[in-house]
DRENKE-764646 format. One line per field, with one value per atom (N, C-alpha, C): residue number from 1; residue in three letters; atom name; x negated, y negated, z negated. Coordinates in Angstrom, 3 decimals. Atoms other than C-alpha are relative to their C-alpha. Example, Ala and Ser with C-alpha at 12.3 -4.5 7.8 and 13.67 -1.06 7.14 Angstrom:
# DRENKE-764646
seq <- c(1	1	1	2	2	2)
type <- c(ala	ala	ala	ser	ser	ser)
atom <- c(N	CA	C	N	CA	C)
x <- c(-0.890	-12.300	-0.900	0.820	-13.670	0.770)
y <- c(1.190	4.500	-1.200	1.190	1.060	-1.090)
z <- c(0.000	-7.800	0.000	0.060	-7.140	-0.730)
# end
This chain:
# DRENKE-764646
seq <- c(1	1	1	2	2	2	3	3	3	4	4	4	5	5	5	6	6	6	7	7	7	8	8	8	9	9	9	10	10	10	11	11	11	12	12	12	13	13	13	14	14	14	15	15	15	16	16	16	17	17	17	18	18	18	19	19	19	20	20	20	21	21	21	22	22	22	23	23	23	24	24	24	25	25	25	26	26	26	27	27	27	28	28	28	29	29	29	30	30	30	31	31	31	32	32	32	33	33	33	34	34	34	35	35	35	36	36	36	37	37	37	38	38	38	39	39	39	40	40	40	41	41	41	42	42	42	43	43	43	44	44	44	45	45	45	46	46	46	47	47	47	48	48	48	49	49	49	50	50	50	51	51	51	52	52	52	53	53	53	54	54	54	55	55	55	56	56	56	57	57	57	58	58	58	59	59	59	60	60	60	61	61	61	62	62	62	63	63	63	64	64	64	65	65	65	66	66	66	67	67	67	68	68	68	69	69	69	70	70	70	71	71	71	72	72	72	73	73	73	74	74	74	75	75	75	76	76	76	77	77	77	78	78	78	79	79	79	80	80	80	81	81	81	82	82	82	83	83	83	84	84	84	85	85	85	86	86	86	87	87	87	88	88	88	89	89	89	90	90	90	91	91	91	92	92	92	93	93	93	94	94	94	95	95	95	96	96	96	97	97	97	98	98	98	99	99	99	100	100	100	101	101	101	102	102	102	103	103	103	104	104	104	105	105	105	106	106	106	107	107	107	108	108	108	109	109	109	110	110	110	111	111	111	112	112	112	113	113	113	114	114	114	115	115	115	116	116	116	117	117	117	118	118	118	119	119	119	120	120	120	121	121	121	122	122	122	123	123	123	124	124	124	125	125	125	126	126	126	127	127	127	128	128	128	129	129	129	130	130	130	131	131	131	132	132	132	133	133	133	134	134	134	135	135	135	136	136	136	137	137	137	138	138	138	139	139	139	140	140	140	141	141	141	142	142	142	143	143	143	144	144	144	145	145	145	146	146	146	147	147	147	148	148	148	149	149	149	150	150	150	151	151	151	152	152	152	153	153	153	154	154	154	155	155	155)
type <- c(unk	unk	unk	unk	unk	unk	unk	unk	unk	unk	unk	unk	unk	unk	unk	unk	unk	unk	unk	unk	unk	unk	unk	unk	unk	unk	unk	unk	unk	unk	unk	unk	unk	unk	unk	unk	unk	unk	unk	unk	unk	unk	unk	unk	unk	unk	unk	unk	unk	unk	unk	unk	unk	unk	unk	unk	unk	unk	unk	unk	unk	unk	unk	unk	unk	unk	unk	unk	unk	unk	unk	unk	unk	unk	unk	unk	unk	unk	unk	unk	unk	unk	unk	unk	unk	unk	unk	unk	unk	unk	unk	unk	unk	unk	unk	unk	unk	unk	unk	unk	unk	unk	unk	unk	unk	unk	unk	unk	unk	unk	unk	unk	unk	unk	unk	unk	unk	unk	unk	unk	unk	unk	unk	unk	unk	unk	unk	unk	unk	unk	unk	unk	unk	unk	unk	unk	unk	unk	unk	unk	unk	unk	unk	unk	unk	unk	unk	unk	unk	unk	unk	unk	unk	unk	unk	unk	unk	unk	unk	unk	unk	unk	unk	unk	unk	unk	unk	unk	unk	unk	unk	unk	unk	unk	unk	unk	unk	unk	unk	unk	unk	unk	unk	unk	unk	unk	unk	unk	unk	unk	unk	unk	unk	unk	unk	unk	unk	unk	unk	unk	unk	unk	unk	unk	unk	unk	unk	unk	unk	unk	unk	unk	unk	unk	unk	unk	unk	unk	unk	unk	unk	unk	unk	unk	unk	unk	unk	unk	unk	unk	unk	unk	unk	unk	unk	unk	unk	unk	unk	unk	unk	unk	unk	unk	unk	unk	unk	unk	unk	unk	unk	unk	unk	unk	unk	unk	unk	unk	unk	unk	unk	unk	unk	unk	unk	unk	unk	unk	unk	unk	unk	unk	unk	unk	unk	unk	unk	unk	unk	unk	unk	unk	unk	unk	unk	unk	unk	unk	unk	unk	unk	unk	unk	unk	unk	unk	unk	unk	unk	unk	unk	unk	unk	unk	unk	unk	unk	unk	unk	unk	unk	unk	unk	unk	unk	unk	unk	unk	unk	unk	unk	unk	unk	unk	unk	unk	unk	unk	unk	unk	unk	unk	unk	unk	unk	unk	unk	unk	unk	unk	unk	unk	unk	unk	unk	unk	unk	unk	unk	unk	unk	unk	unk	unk	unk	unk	unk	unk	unk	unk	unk	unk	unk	unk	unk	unk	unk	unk	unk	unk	unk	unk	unk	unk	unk	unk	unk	unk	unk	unk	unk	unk	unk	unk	unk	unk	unk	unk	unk	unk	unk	unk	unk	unk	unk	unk	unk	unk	unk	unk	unk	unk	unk	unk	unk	unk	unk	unk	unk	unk	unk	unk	unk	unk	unk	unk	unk	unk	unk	unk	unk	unk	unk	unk	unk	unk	unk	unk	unk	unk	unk	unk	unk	unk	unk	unk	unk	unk	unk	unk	unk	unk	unk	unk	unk	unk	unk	unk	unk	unk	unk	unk	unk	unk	unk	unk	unk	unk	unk	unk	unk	unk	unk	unk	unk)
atom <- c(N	CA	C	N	CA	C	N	CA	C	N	CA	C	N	CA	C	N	CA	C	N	CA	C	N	CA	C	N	CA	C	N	CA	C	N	CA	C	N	CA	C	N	CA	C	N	CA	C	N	CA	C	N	CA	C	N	CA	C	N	CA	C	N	CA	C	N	CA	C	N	CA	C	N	CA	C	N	CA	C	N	CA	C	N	CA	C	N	CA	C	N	CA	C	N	CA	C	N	CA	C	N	CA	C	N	CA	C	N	CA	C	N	CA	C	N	CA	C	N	CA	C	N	CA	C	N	CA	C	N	CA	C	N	CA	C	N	CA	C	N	CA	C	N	CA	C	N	CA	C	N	CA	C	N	CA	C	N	CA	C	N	CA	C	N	CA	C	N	CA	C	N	CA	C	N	CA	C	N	CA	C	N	CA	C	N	CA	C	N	CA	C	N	CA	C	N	CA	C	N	CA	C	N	CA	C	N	CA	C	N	CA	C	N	CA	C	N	CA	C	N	CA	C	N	CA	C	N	CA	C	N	CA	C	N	CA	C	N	CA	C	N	CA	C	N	CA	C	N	CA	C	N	CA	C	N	CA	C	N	CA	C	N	CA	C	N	CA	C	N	CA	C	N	CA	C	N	CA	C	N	CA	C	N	CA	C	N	CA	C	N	CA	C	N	CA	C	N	CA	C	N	CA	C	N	CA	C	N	CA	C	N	CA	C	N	CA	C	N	CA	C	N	CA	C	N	CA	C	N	CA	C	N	CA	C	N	CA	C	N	CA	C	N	CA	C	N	CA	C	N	CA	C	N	CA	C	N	CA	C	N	CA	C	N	CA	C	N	CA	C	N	CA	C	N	CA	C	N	CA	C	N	CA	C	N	CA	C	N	CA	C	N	CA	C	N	CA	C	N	CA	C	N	CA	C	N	CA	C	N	CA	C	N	CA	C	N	CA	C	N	CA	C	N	CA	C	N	CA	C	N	CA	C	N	CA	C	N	CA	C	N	CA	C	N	CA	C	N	CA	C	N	CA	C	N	CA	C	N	CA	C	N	CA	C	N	CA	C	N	CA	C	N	CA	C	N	CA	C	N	CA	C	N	CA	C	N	CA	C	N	CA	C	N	CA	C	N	CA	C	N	CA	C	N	CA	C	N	CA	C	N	CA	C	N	CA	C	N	CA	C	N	CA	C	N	CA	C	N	CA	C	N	CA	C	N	CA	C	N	CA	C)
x <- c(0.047	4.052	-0.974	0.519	2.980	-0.782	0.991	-0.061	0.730	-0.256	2.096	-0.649	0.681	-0.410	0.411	0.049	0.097	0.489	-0.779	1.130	-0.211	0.252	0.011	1.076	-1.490	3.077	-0.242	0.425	1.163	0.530	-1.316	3.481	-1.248	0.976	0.500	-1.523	1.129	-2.313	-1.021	1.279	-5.594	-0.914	1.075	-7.136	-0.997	0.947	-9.999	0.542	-0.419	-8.572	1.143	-1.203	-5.775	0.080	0.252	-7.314	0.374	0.072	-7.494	1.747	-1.877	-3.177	0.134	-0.091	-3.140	-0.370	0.858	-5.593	0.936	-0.732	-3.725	1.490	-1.674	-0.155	-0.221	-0.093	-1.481	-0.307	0.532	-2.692	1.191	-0.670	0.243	1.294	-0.932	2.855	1.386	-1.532	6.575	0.487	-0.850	7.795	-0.626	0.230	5.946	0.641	-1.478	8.331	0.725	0.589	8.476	-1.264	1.631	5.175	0.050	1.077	2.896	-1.177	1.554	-0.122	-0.534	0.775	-2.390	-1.174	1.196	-5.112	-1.049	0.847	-8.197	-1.463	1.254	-10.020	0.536	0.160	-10.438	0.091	-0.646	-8.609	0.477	-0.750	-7.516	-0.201	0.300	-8.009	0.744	-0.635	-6.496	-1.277	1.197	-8.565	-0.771	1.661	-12.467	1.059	-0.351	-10.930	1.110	-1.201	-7.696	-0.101	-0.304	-8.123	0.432	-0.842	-6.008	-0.662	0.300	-6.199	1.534	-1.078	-3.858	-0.215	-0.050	-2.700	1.181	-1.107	-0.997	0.609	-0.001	1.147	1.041	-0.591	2.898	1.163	-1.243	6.225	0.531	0.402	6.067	1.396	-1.243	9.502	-0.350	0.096	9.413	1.236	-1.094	11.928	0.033	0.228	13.230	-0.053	0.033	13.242	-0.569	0.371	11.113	0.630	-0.994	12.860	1.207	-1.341	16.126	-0.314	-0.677	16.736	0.712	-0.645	19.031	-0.278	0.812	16.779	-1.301	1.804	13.700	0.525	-0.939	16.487	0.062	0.146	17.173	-0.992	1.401	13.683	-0.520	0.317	12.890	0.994	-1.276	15.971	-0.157	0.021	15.313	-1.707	1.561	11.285	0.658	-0.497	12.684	0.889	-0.326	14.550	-0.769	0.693	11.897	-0.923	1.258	9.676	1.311	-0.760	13.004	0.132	-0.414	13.016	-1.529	1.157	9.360	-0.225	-0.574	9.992	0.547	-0.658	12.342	-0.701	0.900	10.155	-1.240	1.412	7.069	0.757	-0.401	9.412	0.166	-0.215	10.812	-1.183	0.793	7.590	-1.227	0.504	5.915	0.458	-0.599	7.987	-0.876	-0.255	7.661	-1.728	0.963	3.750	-0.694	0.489	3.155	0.453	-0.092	4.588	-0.409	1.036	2.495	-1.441	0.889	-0.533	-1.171	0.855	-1.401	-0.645	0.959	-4.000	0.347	0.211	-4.109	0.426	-0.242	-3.713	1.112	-1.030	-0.154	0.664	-0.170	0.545	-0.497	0.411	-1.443	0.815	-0.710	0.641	1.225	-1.722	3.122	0.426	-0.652	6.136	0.603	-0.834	7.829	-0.826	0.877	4.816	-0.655	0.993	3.211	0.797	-0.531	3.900	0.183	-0.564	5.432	0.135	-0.093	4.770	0.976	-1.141	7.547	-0.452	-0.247	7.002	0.283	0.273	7.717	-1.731	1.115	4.595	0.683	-0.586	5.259	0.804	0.485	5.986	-1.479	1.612	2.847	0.354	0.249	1.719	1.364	-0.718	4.398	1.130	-1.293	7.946	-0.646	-0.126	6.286	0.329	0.076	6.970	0.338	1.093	6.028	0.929	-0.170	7.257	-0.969	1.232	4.609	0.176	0.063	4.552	-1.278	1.519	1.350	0.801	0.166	1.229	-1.044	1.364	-0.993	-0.240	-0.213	-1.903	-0.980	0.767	-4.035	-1.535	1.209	-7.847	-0.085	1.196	-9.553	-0.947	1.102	-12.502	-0.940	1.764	-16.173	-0.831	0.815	-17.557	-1.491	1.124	-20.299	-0.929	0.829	-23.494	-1.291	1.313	-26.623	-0.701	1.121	-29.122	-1.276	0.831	-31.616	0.457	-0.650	-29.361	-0.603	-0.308	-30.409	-1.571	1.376	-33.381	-0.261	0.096	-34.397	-1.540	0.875	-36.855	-1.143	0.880	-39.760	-0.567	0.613	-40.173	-0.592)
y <- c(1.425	-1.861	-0.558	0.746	-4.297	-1.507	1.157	-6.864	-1.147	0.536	-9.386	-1.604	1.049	-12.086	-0.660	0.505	-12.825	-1.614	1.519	-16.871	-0.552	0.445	-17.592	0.547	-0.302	-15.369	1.060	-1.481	-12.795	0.454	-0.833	-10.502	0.934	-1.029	-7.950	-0.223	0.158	-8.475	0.721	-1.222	-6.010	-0.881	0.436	-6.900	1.197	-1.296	-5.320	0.652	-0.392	-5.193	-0.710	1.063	-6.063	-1.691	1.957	-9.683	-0.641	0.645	-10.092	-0.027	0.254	-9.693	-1.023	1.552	-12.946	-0.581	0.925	-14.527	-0.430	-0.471	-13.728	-1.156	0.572	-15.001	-1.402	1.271	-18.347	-0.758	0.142	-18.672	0.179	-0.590	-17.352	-0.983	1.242	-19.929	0.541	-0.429	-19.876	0.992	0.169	-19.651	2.116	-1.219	-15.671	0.953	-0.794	-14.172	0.465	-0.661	-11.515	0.461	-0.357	-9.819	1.387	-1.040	-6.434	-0.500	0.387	-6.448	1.080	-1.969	-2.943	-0.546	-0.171	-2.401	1.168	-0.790	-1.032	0.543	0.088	-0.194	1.546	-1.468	3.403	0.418	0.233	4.367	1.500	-0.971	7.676	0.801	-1.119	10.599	1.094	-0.872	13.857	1.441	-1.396	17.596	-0.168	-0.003	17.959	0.618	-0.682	20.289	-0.032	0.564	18.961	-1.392	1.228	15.129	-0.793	0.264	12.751	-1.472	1.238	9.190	-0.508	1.415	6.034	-1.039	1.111	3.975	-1.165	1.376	0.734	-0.866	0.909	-1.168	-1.173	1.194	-4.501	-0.543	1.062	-6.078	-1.048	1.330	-9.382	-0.687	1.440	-12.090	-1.012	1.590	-15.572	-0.442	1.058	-16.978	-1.309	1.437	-20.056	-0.924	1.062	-21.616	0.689	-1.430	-19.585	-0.476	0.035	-21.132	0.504	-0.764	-19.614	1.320	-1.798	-16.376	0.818	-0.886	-15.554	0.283	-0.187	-16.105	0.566	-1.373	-13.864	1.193	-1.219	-11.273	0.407	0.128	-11.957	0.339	-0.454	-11.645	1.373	-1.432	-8.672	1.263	-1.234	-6.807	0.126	0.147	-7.961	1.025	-0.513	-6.546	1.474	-1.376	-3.300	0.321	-0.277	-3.082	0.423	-0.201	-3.423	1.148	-1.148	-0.585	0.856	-1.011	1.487	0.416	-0.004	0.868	0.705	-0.983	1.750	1.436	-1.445	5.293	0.689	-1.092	6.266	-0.670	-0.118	4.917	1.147	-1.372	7.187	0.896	-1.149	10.157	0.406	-0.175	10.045	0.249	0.091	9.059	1.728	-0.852	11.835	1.324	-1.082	14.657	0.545	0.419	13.527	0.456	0.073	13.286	1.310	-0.853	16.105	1.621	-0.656	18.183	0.144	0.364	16.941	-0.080	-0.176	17.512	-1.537	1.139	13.981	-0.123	0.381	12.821	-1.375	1.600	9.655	-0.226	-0.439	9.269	-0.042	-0.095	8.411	1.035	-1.190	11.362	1.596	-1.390	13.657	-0.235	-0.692	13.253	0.700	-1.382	15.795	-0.725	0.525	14.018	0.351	-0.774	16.270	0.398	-0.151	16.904	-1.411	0.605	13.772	-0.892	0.606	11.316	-1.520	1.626	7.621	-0.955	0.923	4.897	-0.984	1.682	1.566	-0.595	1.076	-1.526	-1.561	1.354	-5.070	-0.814	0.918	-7.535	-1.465	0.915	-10.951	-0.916	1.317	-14.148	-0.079	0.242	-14.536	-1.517	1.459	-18.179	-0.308	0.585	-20.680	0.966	-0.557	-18.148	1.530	-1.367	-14.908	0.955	-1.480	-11.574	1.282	-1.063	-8.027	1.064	-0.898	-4.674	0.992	-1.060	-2.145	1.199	-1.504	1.319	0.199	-0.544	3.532	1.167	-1.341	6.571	0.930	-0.389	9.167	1.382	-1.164	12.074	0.887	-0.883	15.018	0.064	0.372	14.651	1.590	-1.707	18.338	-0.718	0.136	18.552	0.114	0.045	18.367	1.021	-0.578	21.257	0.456	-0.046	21.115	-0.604	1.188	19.886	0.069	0.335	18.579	-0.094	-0.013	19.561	-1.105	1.099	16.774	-0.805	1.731	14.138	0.122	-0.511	15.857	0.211	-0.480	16.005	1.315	-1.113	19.219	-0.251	0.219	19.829	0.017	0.286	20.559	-1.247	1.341	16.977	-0.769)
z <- c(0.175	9.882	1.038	-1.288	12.439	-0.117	0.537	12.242	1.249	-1.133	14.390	0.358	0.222	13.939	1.438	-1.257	17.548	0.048	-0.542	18.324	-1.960	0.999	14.279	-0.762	0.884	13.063	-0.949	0.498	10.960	-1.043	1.220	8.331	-0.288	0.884	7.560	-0.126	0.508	5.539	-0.697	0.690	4.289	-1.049	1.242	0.937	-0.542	0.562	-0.815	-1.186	1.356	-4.312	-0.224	0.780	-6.763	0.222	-0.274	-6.968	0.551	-1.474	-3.400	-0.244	0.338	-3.715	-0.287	0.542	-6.252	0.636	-0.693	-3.894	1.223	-1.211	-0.807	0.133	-0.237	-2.035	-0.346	0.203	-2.953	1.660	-1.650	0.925	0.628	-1.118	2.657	-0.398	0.061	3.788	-0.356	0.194	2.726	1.395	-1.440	6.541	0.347	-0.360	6.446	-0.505	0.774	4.004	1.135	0.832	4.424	0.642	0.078	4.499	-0.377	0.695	3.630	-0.029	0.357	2.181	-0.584	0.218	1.908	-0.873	0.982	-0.722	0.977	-0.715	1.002	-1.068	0.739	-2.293	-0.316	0.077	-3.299	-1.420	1.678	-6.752	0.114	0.072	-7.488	-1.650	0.595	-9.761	0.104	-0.341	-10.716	-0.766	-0.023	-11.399	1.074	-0.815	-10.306	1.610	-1.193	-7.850	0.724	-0.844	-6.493	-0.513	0.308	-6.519	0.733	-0.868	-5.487	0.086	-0.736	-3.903	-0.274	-0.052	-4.161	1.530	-1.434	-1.192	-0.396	0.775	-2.636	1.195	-0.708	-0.480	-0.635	0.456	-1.326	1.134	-0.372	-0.254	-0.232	0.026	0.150	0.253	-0.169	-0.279	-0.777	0.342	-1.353	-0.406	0.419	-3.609	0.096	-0.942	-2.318	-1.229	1.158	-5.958	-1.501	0.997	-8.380	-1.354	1.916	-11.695	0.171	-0.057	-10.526	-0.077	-0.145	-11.381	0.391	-0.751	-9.415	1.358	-0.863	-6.751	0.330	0.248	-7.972	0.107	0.071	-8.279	1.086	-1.504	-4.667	0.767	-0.826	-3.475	-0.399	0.647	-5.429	0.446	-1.006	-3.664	1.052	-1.167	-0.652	0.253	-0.083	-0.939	-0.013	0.253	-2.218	1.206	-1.138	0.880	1.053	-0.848	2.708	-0.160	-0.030	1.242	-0.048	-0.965	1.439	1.573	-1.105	4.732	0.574	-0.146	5.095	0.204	0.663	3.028	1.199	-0.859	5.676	1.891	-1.257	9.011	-0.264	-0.527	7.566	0.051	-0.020	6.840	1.491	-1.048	10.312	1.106	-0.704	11.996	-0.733	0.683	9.852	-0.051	-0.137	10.754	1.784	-1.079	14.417	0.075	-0.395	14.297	-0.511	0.687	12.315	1.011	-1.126	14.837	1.376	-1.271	17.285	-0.408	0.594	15.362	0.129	-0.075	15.230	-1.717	1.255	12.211	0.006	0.350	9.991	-1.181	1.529	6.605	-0.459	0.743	6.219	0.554	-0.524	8.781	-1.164	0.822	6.438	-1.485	1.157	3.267	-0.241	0.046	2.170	-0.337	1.085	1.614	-0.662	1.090	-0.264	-1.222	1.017	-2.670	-0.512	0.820	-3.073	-0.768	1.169	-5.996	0.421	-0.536	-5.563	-1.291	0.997	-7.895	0.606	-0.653	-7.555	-0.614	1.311	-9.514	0.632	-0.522	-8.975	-0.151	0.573	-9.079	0.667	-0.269	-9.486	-1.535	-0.477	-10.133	0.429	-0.046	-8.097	0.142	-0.168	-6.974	1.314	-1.004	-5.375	0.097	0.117	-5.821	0.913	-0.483	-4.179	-0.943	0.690	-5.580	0.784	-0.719	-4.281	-0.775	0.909	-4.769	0.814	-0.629	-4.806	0.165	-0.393	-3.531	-0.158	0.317	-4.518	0.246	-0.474	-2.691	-0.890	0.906	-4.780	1.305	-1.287	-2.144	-0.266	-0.015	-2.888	0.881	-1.031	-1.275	0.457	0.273	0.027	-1.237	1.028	-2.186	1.031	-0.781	0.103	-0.599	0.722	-0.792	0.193	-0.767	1.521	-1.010	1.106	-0.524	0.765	-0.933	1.173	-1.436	1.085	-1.570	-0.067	-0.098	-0.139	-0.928	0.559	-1.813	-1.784	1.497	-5.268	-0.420	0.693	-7.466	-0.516	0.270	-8.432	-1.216	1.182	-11.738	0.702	-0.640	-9.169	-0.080	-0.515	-8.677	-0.908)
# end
């Protein structure tokens, strides 16, 4: 996905949290439909010793009349298109980079192992609605430990 802010035309947006999402779609003009919008907040769990991480991203359409329903239907198909369409740019690009031993976090998840949340979100503000993808992806564990960081009964 591509920050094409360039000439005031921008389709991708970085929030801190959930919130920031609601916040976000009341700001963002009709005429940007469609859109992404990434969560840059740090959510996971899983076992002490294999834990995993969440990477949320949002798909952004604008129904052109949010009391119609057959036009939330519409936007909500159309979003889901778009994170299908996603799905199969990382796979491809993720085969591709992974064979070239490139790094980066959506490069490092297995896609054949890791787990895929869907959901719509939405009616947000003004006819948006969103379909979300949450990546969950296995962390290493740090097993390195800098004993400085730590009190010890000595003290």
């Amino acid at each position: 996905m591509l920050d094409s802010s360039v000439n005031g035309n921008r389709r991708f947006y970085l929030t801190d949290s959930t919130s920031g999402v609601v916040e976000l779609a009341k700001g963002i003009t009709p005429e940007m439909s469609p859109c992404v919008v990434m969560e840059s907040s740090v959510e996971g769990g899983g076992r002490i010793t294999r834990p995993s991480r969440n990477y949320p991203i949002y798909f952004f359409v604008r129904a052109r009349k949010m009391a119609d329903g057959d036009e939330a239907a519409v936007a909500k198909e159309e979003a889901w298109g778009h994170a299908q369409n996603f799905l199969a740019w990382l796979k491809v690009r993720h085969d591709r980079e992974l064979a070239e031993r490139i790094d980066g976090d959506y490069a490092r998840i297995d896609l054949e192992n890791a787990m895929l949340d869907i959901q719509t979100v939405g009616p947000l503000e003004d006819g948006w609605y969103a379909v979300l993808i949450q990546f969950e992806r296995e962390e290493p564990l740090n097993i390195c430990v800098d004993e400085s960081l730590y009190q010890t009964e000595d003290c």
